[in-house]
C-alpha positions in Angstrom: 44.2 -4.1 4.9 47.7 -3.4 4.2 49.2 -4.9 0.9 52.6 -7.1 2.0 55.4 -8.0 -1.1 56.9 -11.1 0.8 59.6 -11.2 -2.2 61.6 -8.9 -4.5 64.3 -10.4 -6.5 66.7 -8.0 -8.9 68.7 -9.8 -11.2 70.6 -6.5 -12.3 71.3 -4.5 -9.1 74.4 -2.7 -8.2 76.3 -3.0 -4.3 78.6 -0.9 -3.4 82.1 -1.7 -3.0 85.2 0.1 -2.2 83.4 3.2 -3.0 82.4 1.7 -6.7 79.0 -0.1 -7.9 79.3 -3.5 -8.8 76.9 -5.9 -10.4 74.8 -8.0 -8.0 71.7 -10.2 -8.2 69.9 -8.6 -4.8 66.5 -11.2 -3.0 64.4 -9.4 -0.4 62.4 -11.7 1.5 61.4 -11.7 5.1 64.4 -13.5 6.1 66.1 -10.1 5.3 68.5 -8.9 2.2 70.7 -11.5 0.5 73.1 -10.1 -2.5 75.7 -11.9 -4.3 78.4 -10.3 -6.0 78.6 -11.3 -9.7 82.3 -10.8 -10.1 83.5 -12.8 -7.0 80.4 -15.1 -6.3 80.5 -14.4 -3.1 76.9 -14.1 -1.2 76.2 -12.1 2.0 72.7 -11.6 4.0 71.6 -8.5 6.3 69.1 -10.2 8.6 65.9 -8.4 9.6 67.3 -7.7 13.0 70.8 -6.1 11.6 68.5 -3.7 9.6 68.6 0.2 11.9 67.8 2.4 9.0 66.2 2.7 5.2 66.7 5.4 2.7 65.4 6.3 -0.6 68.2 8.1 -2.5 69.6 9.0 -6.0 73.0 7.3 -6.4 75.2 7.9 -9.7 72.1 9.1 -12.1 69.5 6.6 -10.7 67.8 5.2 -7.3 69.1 3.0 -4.7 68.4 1.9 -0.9 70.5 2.8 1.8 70.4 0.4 4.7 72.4 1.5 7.8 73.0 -1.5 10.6 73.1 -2.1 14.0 76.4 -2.0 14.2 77.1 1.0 12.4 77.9 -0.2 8.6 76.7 1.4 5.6 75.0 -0.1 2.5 74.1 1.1 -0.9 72.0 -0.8 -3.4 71.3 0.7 -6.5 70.1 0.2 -10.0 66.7 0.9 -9.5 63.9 3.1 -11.4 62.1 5.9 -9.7 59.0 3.6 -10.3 60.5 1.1 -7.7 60.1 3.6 -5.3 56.5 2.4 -3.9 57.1 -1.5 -4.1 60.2 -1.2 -2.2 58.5 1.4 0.7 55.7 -1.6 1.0 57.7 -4.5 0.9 60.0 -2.9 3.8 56.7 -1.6 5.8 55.0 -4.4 5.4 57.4 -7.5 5.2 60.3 -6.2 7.8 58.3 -3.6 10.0 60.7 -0.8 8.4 59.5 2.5 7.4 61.7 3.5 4.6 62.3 7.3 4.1 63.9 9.5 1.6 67.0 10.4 1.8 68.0 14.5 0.8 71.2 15.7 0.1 72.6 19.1 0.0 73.2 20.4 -3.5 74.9 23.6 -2.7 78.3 22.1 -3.9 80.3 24.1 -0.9 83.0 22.7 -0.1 83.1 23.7 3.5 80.7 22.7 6.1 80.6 20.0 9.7 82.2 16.5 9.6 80.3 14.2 11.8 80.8 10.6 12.5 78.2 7.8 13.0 78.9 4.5 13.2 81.6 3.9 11.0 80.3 6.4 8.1 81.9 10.0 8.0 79.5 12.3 6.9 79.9 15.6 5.1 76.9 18.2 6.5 76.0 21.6 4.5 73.0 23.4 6.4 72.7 20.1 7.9 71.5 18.2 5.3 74.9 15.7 3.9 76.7 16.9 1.5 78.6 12.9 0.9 79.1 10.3 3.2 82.3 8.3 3.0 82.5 4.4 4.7 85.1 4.6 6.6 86.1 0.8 5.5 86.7 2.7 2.3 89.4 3.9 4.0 93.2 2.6 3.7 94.9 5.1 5.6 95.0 8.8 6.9 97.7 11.0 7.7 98.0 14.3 9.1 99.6 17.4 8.6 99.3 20.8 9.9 95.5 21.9 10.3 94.8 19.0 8.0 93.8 15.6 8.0 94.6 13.2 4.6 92.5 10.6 4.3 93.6 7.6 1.5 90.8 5.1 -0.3 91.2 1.0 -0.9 91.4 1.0 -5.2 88.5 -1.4 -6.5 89.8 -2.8 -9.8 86.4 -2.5 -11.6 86.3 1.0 -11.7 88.9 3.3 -14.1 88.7 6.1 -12.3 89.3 6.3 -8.5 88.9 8.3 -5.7 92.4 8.2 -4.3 92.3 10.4 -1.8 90.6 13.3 0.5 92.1 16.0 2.3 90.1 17.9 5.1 91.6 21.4 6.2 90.2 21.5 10.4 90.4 25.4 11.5 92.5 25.2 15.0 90.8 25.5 18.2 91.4 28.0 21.0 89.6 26.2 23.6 91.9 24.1 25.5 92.0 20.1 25.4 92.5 17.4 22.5 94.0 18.6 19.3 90.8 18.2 16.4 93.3 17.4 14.2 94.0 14.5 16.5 90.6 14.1 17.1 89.3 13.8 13.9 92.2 11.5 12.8 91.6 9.2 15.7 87.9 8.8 14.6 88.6 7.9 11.1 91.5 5.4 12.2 89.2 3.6 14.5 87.1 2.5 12.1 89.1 2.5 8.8 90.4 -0.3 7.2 94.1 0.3 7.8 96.8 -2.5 7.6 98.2 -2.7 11.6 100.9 -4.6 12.1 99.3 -7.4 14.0 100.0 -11.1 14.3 103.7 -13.1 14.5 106.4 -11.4 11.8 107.5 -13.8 9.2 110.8 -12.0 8.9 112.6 -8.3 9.6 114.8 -6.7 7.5 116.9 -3.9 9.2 118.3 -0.8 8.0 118.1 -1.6 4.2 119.2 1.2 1.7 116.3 1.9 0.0 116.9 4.2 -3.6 113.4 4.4 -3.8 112.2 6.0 -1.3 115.3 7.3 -0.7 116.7 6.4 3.3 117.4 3.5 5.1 114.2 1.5 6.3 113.4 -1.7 8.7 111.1 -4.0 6.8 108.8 -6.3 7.8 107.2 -8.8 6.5 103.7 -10.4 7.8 101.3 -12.8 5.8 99.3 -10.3 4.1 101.4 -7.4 3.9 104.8 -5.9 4.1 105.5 -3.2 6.7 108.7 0.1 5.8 109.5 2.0 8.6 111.9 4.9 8.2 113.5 7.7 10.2 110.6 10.7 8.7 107.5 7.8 7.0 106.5 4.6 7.3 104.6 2.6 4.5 101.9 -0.5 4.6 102.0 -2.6 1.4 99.3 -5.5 0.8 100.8 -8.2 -0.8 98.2 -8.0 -3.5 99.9 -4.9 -4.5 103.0 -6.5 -5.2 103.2 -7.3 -9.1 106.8 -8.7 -10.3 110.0 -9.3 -8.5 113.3 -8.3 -10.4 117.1 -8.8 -9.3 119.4 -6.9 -11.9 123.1 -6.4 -11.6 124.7 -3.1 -10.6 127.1 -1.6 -13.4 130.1 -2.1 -11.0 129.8 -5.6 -10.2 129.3 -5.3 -6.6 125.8 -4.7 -6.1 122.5 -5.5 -7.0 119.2 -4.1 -7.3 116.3 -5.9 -5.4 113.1 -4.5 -7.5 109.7 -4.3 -6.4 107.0 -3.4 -8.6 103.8 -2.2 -6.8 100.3 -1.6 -8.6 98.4 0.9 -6.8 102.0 2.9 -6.1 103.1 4.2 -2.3 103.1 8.1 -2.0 105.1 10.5 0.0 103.4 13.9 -0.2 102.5 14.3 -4.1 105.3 11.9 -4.6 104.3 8.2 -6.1 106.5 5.2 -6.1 105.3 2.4 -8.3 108.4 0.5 -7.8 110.4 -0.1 -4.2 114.0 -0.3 -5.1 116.5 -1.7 -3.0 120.2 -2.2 -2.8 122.3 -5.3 -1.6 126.2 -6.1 -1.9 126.7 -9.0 -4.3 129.2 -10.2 -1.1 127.0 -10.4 1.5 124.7 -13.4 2.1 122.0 -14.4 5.2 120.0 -17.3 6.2 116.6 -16.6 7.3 114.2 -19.7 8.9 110.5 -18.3 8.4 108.3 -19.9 11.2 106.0 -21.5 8.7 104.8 -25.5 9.1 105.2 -27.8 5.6 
């Protein structure tokens, strides 16, 4: 006869967000997993039916679950003790049908191996076992250069230190078709979770003289966040990133600075930008209507 948990409730479990562990309270049940972030309050459920995958794994000095989705999203759960382990493996097997297996990790610590994608997690291989995996929702943007691919991380503000970003050098191919830096690029794009400029424009801005970046940029500005586009790079702000507004006089009377302070900063190269600084003559004046109801 096999021995069925029907419940498991953790009061002091972690979920991963935006590449950081966060306090949750975590309820197994055979309705599925339900998990409410402490911090926001806010409660989400994976049913039985969303459930693809279970791992056992170490995560940041203890023991967490890995559950990998239907539709290709990855969750971490941790704050558990190795002693966990068995309750866990019986409550899946015998509550949701799931078998749940250990999860191994390389430990070589090369820093070279094979990318592969599944679903929307990018996984790092080293004698195919995975070295990391990143979730690509993780991801706010990725840029490419010659024979490498940059890839740029959201900032959670519970964590003091940060991942901010990830470069991958791809060796160029001989064989003829798609460029893999292309390739590659395309692949994290498709399922990052990159500000596009969708939905109606509130207002556009055109040819401003920016200081800071230094050129002339058309901006635009949509509900959630503000779009640059210049001659050599274009930027995606979130409005959440915008802190304080300043207008301050020029020295000569003619001009004014528009400021912009941004917390986390926009980069060119190495180059960071914590504050957007635009230029206006004190002479010139425009009426804008936004297409916004009362």
């Amino acid at each position: 006869m096999k021995e069925d948990i029907p419940l498991l409730e953790y009061g002091e479990a972690t979920m991963e967000v935006k590449s950081c562990m966060v306090p949750c309270k975590l309820k197994l049940s055979d309705q599925g997993i339900a998990y409410r972030n402490i911090k926001t309050g806010k409660v989400e459920t994976l049913s039985p039916s969303d459930i693809e995958v279970v791992n056992w794994q170490r995560i940041a000095g203890g023991y967490g679950i890995r559950i990998f989705t239907s539709n290709g999203i990855l969750h971490r759960f941790g704050g558990f003790k190795d002693s966990e382990h068995s309750r866990l493996e019986k409550f899946f097997k015998g509550t949701l049908n799931k078998t749940m297996t250990d999860k191994e990790f390389s430990m070589k610590g090369w820093n070279y191996g094979a990318a592969k994608f599944e679903g929307s997690v990018l996984s790092f291989e080293v004698g195919n076992l995975p070295s990391f995996e990143l979730p690509l929702n993780n991801v706010s943007g990725c840029t490419v250069g010659k024979n490498e691919v940059t890839l740029e991380f959201h900032q959670p503000d519970e964590a003091p230190t940060n991942l901010m970003e990830m470069r991958f050098h791809i060796p160029a191919s001989e064989l003829a078709g798609e460029d893999p830096v292309e390739a590659f690029q395309q692949k994290v794009v498709d399922k990052a979770s990159i500000l596009t400029a969708t939905g109606e424009t509130l207002v556009t801005f055109s040819e401003l003289h920016c200081l800071t970046p230094r050129g002339r940029y058309d901006i635009k500005c949509y509900p959630s966040f503000l779009q640059l586009h210049g001659k050599s790079f274009n930027f995606n702000i979130p409005v959440e990133s915008v802190l304080r507004l300043f207008l301050l006089p020029h020295m000569d009377g003619r001009h004014h600075f528009f400021v912009v302070s941004l917390d986390p900063p926009i980069k060119q190269g190495q180059t960071r930008y914590p504050y957007l600084i635009m230029m206006f003559s004190g002479d010139d004046e425009d009426e804008i209507e936004l297409p916004l109801s009362e």
